[in-house]
C-alpha positions as CSV (number, residue, x, y, z in Angstrom):
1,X,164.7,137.0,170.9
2,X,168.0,135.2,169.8
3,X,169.0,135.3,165.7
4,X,168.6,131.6,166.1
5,X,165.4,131.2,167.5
6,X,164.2,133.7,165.0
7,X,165.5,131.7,161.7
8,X,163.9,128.8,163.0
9,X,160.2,130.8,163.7
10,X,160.9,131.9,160.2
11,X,161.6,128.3,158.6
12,X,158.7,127.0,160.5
13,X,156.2,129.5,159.1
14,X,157.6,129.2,156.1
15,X,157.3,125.1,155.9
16,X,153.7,125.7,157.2
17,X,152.7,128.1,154.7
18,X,153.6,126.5,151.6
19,X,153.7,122.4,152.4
20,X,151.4,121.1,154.3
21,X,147.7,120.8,153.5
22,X,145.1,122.3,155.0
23,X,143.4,119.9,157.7
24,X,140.2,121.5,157.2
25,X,137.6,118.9,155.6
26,X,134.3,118.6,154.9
27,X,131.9,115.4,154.4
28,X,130.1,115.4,151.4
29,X,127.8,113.0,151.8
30,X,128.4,111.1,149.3
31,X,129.5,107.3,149.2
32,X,132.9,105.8,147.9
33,X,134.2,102.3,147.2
34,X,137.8,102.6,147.1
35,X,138.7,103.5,151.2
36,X,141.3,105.6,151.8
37,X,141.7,106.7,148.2
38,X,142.3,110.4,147.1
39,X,141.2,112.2,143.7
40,X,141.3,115.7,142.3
41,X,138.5,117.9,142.8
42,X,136.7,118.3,139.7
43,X,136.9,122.1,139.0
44,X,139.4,123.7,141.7
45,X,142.8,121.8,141.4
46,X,143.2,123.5,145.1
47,X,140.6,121.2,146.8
48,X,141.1,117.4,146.9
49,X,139.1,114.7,148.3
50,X,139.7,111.5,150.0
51,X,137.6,107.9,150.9
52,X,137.3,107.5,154.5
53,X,135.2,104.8,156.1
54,X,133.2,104.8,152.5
55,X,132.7,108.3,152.5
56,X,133.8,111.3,150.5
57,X,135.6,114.3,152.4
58,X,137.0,117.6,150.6
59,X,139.6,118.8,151.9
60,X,141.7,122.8,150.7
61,X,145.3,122.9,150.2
62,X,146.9,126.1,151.3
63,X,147.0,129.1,148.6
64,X,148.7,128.6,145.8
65,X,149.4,124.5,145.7
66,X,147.3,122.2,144.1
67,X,147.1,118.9,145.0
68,X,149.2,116.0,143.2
69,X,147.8,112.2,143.2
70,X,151.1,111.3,142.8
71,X,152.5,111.8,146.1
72,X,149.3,112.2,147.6
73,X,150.3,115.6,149.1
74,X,149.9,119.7,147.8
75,X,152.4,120.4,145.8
76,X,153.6,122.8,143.3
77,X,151.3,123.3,140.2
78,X,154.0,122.5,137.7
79,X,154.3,119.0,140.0
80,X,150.8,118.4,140.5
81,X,148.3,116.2,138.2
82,X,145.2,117.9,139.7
83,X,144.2,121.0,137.2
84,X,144.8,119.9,134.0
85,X,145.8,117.3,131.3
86,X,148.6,118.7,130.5
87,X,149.7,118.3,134.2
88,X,148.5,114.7,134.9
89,X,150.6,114.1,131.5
90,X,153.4,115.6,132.9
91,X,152.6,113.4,136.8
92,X,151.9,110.1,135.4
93,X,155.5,110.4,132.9
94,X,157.3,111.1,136.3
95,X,155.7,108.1,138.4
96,X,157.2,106.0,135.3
97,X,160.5,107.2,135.7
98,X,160.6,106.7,139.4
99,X,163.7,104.3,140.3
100,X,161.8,102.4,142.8
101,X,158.2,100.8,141.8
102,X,155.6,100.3,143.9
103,X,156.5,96.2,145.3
104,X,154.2,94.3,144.9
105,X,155.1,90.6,146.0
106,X,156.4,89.1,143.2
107,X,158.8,92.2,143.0
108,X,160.2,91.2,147.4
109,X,163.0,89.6,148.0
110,X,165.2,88.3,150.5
111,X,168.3,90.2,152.6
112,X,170.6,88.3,151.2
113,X,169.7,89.2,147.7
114,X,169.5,93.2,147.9
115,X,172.3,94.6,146.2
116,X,174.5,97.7,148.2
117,X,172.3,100.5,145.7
118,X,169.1,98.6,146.4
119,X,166.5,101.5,147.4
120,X,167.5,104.6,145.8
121,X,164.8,107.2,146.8
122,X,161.8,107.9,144.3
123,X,162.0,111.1,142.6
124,X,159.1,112.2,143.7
125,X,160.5,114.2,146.7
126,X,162.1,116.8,144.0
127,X,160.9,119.2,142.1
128,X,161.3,119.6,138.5
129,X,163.8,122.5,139.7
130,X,166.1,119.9,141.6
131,X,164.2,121.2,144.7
132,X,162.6,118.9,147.1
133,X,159.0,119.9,147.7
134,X,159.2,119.7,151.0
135,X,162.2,122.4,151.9
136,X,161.1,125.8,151.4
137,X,161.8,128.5,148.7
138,X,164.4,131.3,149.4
139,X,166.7,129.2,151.9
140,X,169.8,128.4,151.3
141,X,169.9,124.1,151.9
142,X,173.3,124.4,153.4
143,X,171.7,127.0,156.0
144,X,169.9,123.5,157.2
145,X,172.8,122.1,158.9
146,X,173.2,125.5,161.0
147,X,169.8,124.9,163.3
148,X,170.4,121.6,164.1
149,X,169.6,123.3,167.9
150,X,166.5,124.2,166.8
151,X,164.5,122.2,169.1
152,X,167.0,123.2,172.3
153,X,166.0,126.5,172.0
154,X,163.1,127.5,174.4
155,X,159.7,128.2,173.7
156,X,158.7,131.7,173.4
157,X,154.8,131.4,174.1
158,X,154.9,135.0,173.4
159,X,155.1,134.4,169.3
160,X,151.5,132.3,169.6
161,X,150.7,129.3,167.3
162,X,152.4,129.2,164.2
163,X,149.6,128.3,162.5
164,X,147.9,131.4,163.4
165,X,150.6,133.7,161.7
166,X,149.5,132.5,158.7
167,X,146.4,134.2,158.4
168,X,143.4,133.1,156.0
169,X,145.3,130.0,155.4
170,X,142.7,127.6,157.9
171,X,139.5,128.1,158.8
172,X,138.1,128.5,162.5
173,X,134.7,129.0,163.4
174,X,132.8,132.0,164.2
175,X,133.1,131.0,167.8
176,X,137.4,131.5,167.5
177,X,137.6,128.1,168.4
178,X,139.5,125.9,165.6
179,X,137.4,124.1,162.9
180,X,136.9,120.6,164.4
181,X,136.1,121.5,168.1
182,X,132.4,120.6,168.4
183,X,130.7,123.1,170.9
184,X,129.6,121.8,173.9
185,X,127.2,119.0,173.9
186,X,123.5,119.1,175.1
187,X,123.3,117.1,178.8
188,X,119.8,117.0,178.7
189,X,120.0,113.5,177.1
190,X,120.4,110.9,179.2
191,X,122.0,108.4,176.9
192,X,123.8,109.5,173.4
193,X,126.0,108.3,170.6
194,X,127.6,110.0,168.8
195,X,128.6,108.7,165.0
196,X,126.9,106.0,163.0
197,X,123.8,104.4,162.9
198,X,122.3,104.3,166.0
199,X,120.2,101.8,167.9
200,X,118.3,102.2,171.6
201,X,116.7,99.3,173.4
202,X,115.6,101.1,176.9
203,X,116.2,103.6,178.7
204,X,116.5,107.3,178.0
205,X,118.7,106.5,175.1
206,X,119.6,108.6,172.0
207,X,121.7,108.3,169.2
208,X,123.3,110.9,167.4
209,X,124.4,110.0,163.3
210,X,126.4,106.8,164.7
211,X,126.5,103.0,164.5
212,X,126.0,103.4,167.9
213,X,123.5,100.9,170.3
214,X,122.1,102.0,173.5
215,X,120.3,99.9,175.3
216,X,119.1,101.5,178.6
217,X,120.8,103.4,181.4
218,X,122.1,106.6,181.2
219,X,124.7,104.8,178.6
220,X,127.1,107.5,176.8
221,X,128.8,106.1,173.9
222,X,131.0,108.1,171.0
223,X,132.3,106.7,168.2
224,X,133.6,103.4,168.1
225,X,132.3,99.7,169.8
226,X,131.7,100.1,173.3
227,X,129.7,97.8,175.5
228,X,128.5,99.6,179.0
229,X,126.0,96.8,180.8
230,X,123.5,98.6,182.9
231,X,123.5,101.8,185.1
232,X,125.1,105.1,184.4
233,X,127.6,103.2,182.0
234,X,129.5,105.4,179.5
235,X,131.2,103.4,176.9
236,X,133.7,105.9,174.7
237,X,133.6,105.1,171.2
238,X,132.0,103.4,168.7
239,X,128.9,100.6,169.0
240,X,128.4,101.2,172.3
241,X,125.5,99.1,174.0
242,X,124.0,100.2,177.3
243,X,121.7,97.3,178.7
244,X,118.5,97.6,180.9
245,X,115.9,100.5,181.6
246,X,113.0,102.3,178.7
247,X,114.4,104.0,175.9
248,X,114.0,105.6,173.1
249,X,115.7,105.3,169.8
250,X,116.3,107.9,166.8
251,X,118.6,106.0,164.7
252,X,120.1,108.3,161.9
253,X,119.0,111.4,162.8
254,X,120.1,113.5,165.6
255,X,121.6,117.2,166.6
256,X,124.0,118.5,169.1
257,X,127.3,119.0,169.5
258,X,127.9,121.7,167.4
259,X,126.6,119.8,164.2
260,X,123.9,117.9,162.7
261,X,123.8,114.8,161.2
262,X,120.6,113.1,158.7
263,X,121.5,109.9,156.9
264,X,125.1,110.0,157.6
265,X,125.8,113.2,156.3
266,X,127.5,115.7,158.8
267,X,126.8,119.2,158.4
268,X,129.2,122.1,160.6
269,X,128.3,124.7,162.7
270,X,130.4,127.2,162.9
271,X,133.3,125.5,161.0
272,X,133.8,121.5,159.7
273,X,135.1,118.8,162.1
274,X,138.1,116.1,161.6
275,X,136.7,113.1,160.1
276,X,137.6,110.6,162.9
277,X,138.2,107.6,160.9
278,X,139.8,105.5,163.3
279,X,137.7,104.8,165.9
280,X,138.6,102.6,168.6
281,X,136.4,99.6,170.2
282,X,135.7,99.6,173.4
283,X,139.2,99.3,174.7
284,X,138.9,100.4,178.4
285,X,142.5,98.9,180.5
286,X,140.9,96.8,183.2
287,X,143.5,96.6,186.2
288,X,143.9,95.6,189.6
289,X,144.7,98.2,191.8
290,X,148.2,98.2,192.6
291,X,147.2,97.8,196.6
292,X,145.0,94.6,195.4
293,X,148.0,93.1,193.3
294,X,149.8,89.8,194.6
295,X,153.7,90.0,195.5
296,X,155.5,87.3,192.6
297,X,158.6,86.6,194.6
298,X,161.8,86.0,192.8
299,X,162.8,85.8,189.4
300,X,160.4,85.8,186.4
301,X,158.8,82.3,185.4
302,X,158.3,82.0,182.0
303,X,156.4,78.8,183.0
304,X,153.7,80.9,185.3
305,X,154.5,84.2,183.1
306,X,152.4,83.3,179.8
307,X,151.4,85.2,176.8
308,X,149.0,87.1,175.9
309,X,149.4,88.8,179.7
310,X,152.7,88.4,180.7
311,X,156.1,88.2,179.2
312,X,158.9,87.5,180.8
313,X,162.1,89.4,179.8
314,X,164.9,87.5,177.3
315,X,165.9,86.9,174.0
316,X,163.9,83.5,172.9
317,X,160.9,84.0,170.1
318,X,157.3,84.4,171.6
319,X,155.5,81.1,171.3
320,X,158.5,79.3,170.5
321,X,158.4,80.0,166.5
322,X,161.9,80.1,164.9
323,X,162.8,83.1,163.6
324,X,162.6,82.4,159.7
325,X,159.2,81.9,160.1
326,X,158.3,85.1,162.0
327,X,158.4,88.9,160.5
328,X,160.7,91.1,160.8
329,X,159.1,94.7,162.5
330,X,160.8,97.7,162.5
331,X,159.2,100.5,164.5
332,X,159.7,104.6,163.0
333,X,159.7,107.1,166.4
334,X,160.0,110.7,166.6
335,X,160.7,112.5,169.9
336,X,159.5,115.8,170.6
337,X,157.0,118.3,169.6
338,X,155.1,118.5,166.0
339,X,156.3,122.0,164.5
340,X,156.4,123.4,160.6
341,X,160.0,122.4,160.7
342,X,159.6,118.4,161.0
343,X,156.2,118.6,159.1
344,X,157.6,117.9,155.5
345,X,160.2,115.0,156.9
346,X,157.4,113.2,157.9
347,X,155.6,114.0,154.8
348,X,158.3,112.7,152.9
349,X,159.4,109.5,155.0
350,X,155.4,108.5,154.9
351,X,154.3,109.2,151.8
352,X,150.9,107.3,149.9
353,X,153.1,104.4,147.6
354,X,154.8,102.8,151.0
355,X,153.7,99.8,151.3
356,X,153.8,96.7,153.9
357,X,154.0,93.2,152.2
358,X,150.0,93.0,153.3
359,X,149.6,95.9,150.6
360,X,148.7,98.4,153.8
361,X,150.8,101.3,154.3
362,X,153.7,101.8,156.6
363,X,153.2,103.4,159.9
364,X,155.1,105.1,162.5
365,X,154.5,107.2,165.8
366,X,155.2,110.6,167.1
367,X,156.1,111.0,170.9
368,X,154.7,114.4,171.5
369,X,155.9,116.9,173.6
370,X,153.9,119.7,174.4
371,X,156.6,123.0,174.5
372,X,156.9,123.9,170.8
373,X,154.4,122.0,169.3
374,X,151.7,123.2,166.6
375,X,148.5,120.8,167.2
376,X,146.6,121.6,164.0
377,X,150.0,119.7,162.9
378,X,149.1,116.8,165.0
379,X,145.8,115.4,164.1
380,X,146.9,115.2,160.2
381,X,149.3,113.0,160.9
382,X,147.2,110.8,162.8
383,X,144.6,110.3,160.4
384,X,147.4,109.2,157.8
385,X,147.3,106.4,160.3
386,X,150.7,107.7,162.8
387,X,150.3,106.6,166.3
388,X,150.2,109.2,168.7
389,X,151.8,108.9,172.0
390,X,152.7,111.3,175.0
391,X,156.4,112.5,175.5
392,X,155.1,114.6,178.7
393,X,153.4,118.0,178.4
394,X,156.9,120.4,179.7
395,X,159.9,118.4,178.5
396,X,161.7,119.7,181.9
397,X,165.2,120.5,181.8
398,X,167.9,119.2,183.2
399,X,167.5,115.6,182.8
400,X,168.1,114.6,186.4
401,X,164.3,116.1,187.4
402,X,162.5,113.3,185.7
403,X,164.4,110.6,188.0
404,X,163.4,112.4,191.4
405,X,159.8,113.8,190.0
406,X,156.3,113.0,192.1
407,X,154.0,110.8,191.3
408,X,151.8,113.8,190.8
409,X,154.2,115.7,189.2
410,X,154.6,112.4,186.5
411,X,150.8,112.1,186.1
412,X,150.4,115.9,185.1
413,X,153.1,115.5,182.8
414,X,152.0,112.3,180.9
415,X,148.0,112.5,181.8
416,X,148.3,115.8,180.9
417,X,149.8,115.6,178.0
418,X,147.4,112.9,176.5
419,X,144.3,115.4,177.6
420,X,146.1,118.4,175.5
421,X,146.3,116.0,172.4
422,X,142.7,115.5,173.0
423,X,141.5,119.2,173.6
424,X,143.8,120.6,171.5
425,X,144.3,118.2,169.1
426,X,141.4,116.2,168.6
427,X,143.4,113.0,168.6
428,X,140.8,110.3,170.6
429,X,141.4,109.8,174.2
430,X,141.4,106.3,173.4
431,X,143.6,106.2,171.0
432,X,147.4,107.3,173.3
433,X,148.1,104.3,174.3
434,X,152.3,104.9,174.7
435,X,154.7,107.2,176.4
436,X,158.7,107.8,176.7
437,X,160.1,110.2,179.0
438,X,162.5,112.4,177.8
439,X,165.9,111.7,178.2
440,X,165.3,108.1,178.9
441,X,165.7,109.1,182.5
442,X,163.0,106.9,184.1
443,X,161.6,108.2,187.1
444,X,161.1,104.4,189.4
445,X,158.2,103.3,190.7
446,X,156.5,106.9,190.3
447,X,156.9,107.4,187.0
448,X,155.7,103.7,186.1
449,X,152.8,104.1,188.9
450,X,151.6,106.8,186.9
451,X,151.4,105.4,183.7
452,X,150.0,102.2,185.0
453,X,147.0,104.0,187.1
454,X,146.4,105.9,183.9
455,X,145.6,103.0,181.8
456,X,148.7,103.5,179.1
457,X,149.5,100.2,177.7
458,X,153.0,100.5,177.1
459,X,156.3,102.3,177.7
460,X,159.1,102.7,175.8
461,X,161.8,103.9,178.0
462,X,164.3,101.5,179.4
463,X,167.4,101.0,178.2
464,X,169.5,97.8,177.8
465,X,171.9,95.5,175.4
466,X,175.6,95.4,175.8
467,X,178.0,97.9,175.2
468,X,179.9,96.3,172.4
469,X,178.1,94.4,169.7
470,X,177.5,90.6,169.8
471,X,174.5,89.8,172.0
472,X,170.8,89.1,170.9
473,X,168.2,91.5,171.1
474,X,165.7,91.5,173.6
475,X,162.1,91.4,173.0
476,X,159.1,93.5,175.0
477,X,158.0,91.9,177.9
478,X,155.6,92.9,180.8
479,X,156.3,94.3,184.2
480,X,154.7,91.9,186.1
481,X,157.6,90.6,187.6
482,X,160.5,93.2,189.1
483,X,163.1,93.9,186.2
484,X,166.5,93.2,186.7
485,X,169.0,95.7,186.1
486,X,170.0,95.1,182.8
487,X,167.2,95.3,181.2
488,X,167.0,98.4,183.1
489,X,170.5,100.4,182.5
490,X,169.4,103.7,183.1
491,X,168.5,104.3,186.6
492,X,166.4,104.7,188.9
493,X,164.5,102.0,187.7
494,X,161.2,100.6,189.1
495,X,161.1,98.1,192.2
496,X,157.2,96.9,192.2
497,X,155.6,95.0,189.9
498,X,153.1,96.2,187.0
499,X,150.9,93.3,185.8
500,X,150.1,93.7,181.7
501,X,152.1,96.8,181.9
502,X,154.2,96.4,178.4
503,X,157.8,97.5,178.0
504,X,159.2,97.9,174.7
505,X,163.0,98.2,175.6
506,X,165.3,100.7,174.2
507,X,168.4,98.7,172.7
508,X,171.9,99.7,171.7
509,X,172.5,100.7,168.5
510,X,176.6,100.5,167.5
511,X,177.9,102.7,165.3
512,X,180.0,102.2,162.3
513,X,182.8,102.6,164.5
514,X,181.9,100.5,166.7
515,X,180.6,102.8,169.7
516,X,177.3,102.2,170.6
517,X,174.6,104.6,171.9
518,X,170.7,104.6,172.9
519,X,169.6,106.1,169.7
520,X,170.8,106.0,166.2
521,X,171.1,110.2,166.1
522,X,173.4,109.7,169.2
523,X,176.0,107.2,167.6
524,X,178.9,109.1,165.9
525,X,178.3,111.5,163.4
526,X,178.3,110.1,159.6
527,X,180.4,111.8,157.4
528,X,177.6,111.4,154.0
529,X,174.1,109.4,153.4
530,X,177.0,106.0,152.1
531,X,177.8,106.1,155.4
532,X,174.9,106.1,157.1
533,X,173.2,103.6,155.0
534,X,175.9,101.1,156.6
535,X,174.8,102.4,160.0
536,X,171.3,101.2,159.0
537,X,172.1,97.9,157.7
538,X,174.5,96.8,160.4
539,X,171.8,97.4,162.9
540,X,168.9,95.8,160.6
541,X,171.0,92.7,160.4
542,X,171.5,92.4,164.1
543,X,168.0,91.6,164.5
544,X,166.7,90.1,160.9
545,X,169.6,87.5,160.9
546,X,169.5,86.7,164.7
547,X,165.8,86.4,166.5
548,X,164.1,89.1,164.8
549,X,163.3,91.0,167.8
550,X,161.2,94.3,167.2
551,X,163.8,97.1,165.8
552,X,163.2,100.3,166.9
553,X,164.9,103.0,164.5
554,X,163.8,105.7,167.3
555,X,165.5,109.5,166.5
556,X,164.5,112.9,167.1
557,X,163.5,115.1,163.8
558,X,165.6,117.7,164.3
559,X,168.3,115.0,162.9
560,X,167.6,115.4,159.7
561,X,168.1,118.7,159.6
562,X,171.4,117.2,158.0
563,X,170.0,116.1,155.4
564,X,172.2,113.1,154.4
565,X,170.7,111.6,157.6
566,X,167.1,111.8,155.9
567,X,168.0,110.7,152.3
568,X,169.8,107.9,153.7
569,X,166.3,106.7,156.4
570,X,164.2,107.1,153.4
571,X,166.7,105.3,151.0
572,X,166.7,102.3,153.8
573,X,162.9,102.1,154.0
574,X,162.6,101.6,150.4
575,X,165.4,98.6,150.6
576,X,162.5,97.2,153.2
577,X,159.9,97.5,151.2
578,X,162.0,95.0,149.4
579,X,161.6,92.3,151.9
580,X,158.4,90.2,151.8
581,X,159.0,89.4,155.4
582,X,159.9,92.9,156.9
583,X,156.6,94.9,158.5
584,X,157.2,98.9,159.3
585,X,154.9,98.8,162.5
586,X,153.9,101.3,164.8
587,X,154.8,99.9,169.0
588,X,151.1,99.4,169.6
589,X,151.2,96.8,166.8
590,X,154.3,95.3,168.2
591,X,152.3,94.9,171.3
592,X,149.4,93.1,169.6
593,X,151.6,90.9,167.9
594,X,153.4,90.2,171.0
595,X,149.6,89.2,173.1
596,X,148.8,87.1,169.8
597,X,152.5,86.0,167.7
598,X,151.6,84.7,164.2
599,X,153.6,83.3,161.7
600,X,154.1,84.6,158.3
601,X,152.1,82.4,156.7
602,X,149.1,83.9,158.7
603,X,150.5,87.2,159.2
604,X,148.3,88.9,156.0
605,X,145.2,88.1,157.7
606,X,146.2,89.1,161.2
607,X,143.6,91.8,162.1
608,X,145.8,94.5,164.1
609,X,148.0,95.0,161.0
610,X,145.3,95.7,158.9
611,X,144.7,98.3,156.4
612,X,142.7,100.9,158.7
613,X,145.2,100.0,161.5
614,X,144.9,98.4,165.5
615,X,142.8,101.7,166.5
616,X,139.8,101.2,164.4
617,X,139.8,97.0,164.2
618,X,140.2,97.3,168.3
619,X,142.4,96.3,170.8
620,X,142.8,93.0,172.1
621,X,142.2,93.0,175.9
C-alpha cells in the first residue's frame, strides 16, 4: 500500500471517529411540536434527540463528544451546551459573538448593497483552541494541502468499510447486518403498507404502522402517497391506495419486517432503523417507450415545446417573467464518493442556522460514486435534507470509456448505482432522481437511453457557454427535441430525442484570469480565500445581474482540501444568505421550479421549496 493511500485511510478514520455522529436512532414514541428541531438529552450529554415528522428520535454521538445545539452537530465537550450549565453558558455567549446572525428578512439585502467583507464565516467552525471542529487532532493543517490526490488513489477493497475499523462506535444487529436494514419481510400478505396509519377497503389488504390505504388487490405500498388502481398494483411509498377486491384492515398495528409497530411507535429487532422522514408521493415516471415516441423534425419550437413538459433550449426566462422578479438559485454539487475525509466539509458548509429567505434551510446534493465511498456516511446526509443522486457505481478510468460504453454497460453503472444507495444505504429508491457521469464525457444516445428507460428525471452532464466571458446563461431544458451542438460541447452527444427528459447544463465558469473551465475547482488555482471570493462573485453576478439562470457552483470535495478554497465557499454562502431574493436549491428543485416558474412574490408558498423538501411534499408529474 502506497504512504499516500495510507495517510489518507488514516485521516479518514480519524475524521470518522471523532466528527461525525452516530446515525444510529431510535423512536421514542413520543410526540413533538417543533419539526425538525434538536435538544439535549436529559441526563447523557452523549445522546441527542431530534423532531421528525412530529416525533421524537434519540440518536448517540460517538465516544467522547457530546452534542452542541449550537451547531447542531457532536462536538467537543468544552464546545458543546448539552451537559451542563456551565457549558450552555459558555454555547449561548459564543452564538452572541458570532459575526454573522441568523438573517431574518428585515436583516436581506440587495447585491448591490453587500459590502467586499460581507459574510465573514461564523465562529462556530473553531474551537476554543483556534481549531476547527471538523479537522482532526494530531495533524498538522498544512499536511492538508499534501493529499489533494486523495480521491485518485484507487480503492483498496482489501482495507473494508471504514466505518467498521472503528469498532463499538455503531451499532449493527445481532444478524451482522447494519442497524437500519429491516430483515426480510413476510410475503404471506397479500397487500401491505408499510409506515403510518393504515387504511384497507377490499382485498387482502394489510397495513403495517403507516398512513397507508389499501383498497383491494394485492396492492403493496411503503411509505409515502401512492395510488395503485386495481390488480396486483404496488404503489412505493407513502398513502398508497389499492382499489377493488375484499380486504381486511389493521390500521395501527402490525408486525413484520424486522420490527413492530403499535400506535406509531416503532420498536427494532435486532438493531433500530433510519427514521425515513422524507417520504416521497407516489412519483412513478410515466414514459413512452422510446420505439412508441413521435420523430419532432427540425429545430426546437418553443411554440409547440411548452412548459411544464418541454423546454426548449436558450437564454430567455421561463414564462416570460423578467428577471428582477424571479429568484436567484444557486445549486451546491459534490462529485464522487462519501468518505470520512469530505464528511466534516459538508458538515461545516450545511450546518443548522443556514437559512433560505423562506426560513427553510439550504440544500445541496451529493453525486455518489460507489469506489471509495462509506454508506453509513450517506443516509446522514440525506436526512439533513441533501439530495442524493448517482455518479455511476465504478467511476471507470480513463475518461474516453464512458463515451464508447454499452447501453448495458451504462445501465449497470447508473441503475446500479441507485440500487447500492438503496441496499446499502437506505436512501429511498424513489428518492435518486439525478445523475452525472464522470468526467463530463457523455456517452450519446446509450448513455441518455439508459437514464431515460430507468425513469431518472434529470441529468446534469452537458457542457456549454462560450469560451470567453460575455454571453447569457442558459437555462435547463428538456430533450425532447435533438440538441444542438453547443449546448452539447463535449462529445459524443445524443442524436434521438428524450421527451420530459431534463437537462441541467454544465456552464463555463471564467476564472479571475479570465480562462474559463467546466467547474470552478478546474479554473486556475487561487493564490488565498481573497482571491477566491472574487472567483465567486464574478460568476454570481453573471447570472444574478443578467437572466438569473440556475448557478451551479458544482466541485469535487477533495478541493477543499486547500483549505482557503473552503473558507472562502462557506464565506460566499453566508454573503447569500444576505440576499432576500437568492435560494440555495438542490437540481431537483430547479426542476420543479422550471415545470411550475413562480415569481418572488409567490415563491414562499411554493410547495417544492418547502421546509421538509420536494421529496416528502411530492413530485409534480
Amino acid at each position: 500500500m502506497s504512504t499516500s493511500y495510507s495517510f489518507s485511510a488514516l485521516c479518514m478514520t480519524v475524521l470518522l471517529k471523532l466528527h461525525s455522529a452516530s446515525v444510529a436512532s431510535e423512536n421514542l414514541g413520543i410526540g413533538c411540536k417543533d419539526n425538525g428541531a434538536f435538544y439535549c438529552h436529559e441526563t447523557d450529554p452523549g445522546f441527542f434527540t431530534r423532531c421528525i415528522e412530529h416525533e421524537l428520535y434519540l440518536f448517540q454521538c460517538p465516544e467522547g463528544l457530546h452534542f452542541n445545539t449550537v451547531s447542531q452537530t457532536c462536538d467537543w465537550p468544552k464546545n458543546a451546551d448539552c451537559g451542563g450549565a456551565a457549558a450552555r453558558d459558555n454555547a449561548r455567549n459564543k452564538r452572541k459573538r458570532s459575526k454573522v446572525p441568523v438573517m431574518h428578512d428585515a436583516g436581506r439585502r440587495s447585491w448591490n448593497n453587500m459590502k467586499a467583507n460581507d459574510g465573514a464565516s461564523s465562529d462556530i467552525s473553531a474551537s476554543a483552541g483556534g481549531k476547527p471542529w471538523w479537522r482532526p487532532e494530531g495533524v498538522d493543517p498544512s499536511n492538508w494541502d499534501d493529499v489533494n490526490n486523495l480521491v485518485e488513489v484507487p480503492y483498496d477493497g482489501s482495507v473494508g468499510s471504514i466505518s467498521a475499523s472503528v469498532s463499538g462506535k455503531k451499532k449493527a444487529s445481532s444478524s451482522g447486518k447494519s442497524f437500519w436494514k429491516k430483515k426480510q419481510a413476510s410475503s404471506s400478505a397479500a397487500g401491505k403498507s408499510e409506515s403510518g396509519k393504515g387504511k384497507s377497503e377490499g382485498g387482502e389488504g394489510k397495513s403495517e404502522s403507516g398512513k397507508g390505504e389499501s383498497e383491494g388487490g394485492e396492492g403493496k405500498s411503503e411509505s409515502g402517497k401512492g395510488k395503485s388502481e386495481g390488480g396486483e398494483g404496488k404503489s412505493e411509498s407513502g398513502k398508497g391506495k389499492s382499489e377493488g377486491g375484499e380486504g381486511k384492515s389493521e390500521s395501527g398495528k402490525g408486525k413484520g419486517g424486522g420490527w413492530e409497530a403499535k400506535g406509531g411507535e416503532e420498536k427494532g429487532s435486532g438493531g433500530h432503523h433510519h427514521p425515513h422522514k422524507t417520504a416521497i408521493s407516489d412519483d412513478t415516471v410515466h414514459r413512452k417507450d422510446l420505439d412508441s415516441v413521435d420523430w419532432l423534425e427540425g429545430p426546437c419550437k418553443p411554440s409547440e415545446c411548452q412548459l411544464p413538459k418541454c423546454r426548449c433550449p436558450g437564454t430567455d426566462i421561463p414564462a416570460g417573467l423578467s428577471a428582477k422578479s424571479i429568484p436567484q438559485m444557486v445549486m451546491l454539487t459534490f462529485d464522487d464518493e462519501v468518505s470520512a475525509a469530505y464528511y466534516g466539509y459538508f458538515q461545516r458548509l450545511f450546518r443548522p442556522g443556514r437559512y433560505n429567505p423562506n426560513g427553510c434551510p439550504v440544500r445541496g446534493c451529493l453525486f455518489v460514486s460507489g469506489s471509495g465511498t462509506d454508506y453509513d456516511l450517506v443516509y446522514p446526509m440525506y436526512a439533513m435534507g441533501m439530495e442524493i443522486a448517482s455518479h455511476t457505481l465504478s467511476h471507470k478510468f480513463p475518461h474516453t470509456w464512458w463515451a464508447t460504453a454499452s447501453y448495458q454497460e451504462y445501465v449497470d453503472e447508473v441503475e446500479g448505482m441507485r440500487k447500492k444507495l438503496v441496499s446499502d444505504a437506505g436512501v429511498p429508491y424513489e428518492a435518486i432522481k439525478g445523475f452525472r457521469v464522470p468526467f463530463l464525457q457523455v456517452g450519446a444516445d446509450n448513455m441518455y437511453k439508459s437514464l431515460y428507460d430507468n425513469k431518472f428525471v434529470y441529468d446534469t452532464s452537458m457542457f456549454t457557454g462560450s469560451v470567453w466571458e460575455g454571453s447569457d446563461p442558459v437555462w435547463p431544458f428538456t430533450l425532447d427535441y435533438s440538441v444542438p451542438d453547443e449546448f452539447c460541447q463535449h462529445k459524443p452527444c445524443p442524436k434521438k430525442q428524450y421527451p420530459g427528459f431534463w437537462e441541467i447544463p454544465v456552464q463555463r465558469w471564467y476564472g479571475v484570469d479570465g480562462i474559463s473551465c467546466a467547474m470552478p475547482d478546474g479554473c486556475t488555482a487561487s493564490a488565498d480565500a481573497e482571491e477566491d471570493m472574487e472567483f465567486f462573485r464574478s460568476n454570481f453576478k453573471r447570472y444574478y445581474e443578467s437572466n438569473r439562470a440556475p448557478l451551479g457552483i458544482f466541485v469535487h470535495a477533495r478541493w477543499f482540501h486547500t483549505e482557503h478554497h473552503l473558507d472562502a465557499l462557506d464565506r460566499f454562502i453566508d454573503e447569500l444568505m444576505y440576499l432576500e431574493d437568492v435560494y440555495i436549491v438542490t437540481p431537483i428543485q430547479v426542476i420543479e421550479w422550471m415545470k411550475n416558474p413562480t415569481s418572488l412574490d409567490k415563491i414562499k408558498s411554493f410547495k417544492p421549496w418547502g421546509c421538509e423538501g420536494v421529496a416528502s411534499k411530492g413530485l409534480s408529474k
